[in-house]
C-alpha positions in Angstrom: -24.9 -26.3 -4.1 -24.1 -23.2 -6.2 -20.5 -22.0 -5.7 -19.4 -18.8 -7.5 -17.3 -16.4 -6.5 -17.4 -13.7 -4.0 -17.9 -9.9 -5.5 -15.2 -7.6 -4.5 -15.6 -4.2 -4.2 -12.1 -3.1 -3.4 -10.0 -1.6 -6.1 -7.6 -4.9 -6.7 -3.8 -4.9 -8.0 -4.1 -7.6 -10.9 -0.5 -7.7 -11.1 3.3 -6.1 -10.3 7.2 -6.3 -11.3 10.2 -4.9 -10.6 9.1 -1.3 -10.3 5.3 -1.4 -11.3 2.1 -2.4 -10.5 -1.4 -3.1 -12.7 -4.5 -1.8 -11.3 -7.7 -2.7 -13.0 -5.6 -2.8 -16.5 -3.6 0.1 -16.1 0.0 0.0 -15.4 1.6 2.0 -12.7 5.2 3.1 -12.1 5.7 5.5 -9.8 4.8 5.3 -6.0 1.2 4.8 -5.0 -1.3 5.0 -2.7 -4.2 2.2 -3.2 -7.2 2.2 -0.4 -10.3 -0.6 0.3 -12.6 2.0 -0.1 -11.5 3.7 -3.7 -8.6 6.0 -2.3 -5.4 5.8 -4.9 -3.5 9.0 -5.5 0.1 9.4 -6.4 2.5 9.1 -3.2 5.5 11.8 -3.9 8.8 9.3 -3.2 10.8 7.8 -5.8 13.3 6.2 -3.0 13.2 5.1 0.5 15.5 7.9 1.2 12.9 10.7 0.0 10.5 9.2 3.0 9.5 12.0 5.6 6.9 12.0 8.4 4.7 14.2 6.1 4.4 11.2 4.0 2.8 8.8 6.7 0.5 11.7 8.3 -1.4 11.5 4.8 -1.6 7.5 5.2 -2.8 8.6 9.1 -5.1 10.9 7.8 -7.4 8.2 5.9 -8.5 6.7 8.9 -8.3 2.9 7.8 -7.7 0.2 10.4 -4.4 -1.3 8.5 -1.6 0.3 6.9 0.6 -1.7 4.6 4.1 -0.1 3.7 5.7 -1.5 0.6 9.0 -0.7 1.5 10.6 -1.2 -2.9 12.5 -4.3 -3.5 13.8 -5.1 0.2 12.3 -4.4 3.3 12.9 -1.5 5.1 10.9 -0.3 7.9 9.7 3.4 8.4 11.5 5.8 11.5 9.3 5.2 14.8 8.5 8.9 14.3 6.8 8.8 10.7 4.8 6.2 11.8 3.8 8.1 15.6 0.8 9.7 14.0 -0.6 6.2 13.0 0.2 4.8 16.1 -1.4 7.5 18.2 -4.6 6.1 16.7 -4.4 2.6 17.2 -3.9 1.8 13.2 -2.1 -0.9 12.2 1.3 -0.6 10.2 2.5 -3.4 8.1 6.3 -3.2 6.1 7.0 -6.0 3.9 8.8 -5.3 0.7 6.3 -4.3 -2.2 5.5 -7.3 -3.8 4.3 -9.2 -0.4 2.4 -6.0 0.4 0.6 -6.1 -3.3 -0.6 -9.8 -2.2 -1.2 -8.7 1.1 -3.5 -6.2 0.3 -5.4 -7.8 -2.1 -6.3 -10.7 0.8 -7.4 -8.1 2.9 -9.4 -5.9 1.2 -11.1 -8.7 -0.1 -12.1 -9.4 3.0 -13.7 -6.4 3.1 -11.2 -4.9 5.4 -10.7 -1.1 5.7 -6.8 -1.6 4.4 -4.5 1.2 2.8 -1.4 0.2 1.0 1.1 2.7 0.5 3.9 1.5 -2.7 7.2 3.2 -3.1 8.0 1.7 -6.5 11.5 2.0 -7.4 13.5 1.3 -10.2 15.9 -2.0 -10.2 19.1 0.6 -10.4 18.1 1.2 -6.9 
């Protein structure tokens, strides 16, 4: 029997710290948007406090089936009414803190699953 491994698609985060993630080589610092299907475009937070409902309607408005909130270093979950819009249409919300959503995501969309993750990368000073 021939094993090798599966072929993945997805855009993969290859690795993360306090405050950044890698993505295919390139290292990222500021909060982030990373999708199954090739979505990634900079999310405007810098802290959990800067988080509005206009922030999860773009997440809303890619239409995957899972959304996973990397809440910084700590979990902290979004208002029920930034996350109504998602809701309303029966997509999944995940909030872990940003590391566990990094792993998370990469599980999934390997899968093959129509995932978002959303990353608010904060500084350590936070």
């Amino acid at each position: 029997m021939k094993i090798q491994p599966d072929l993945i698609s997805a855009p993969s985060i290859s690795g993360y710290g306090p405050g950044w993630v890698s993505i295919g080589g390139e290292k990222i610092n500021t909060s982030v948007v990373i999708g199954s299907q090739g979505e990634r475009f900079a999310w405007d937070c810098v802290r959990f406090e800067d988080l509005t409902a206009a922030h999860f309607e773009k997440l809303a408005s890619l239409g995957a089936e899972l959304i996973i909130f990397g809440s910084g270093t700590r979990i902290r979950f979004p208002q029920a009414a930034w996350i109504r819009p998602l809701i309303m249409q029966q997509t999944g919300v995940e909030t872990m803190d940003t590391q566990a959503a990094c792993r998370t995501y990469n599980i999934l969309a390997g899968e093959g699953r129509r995932v978002v993750v959303a990353l608010l990368m904060e500084s350590e000073a936070v």
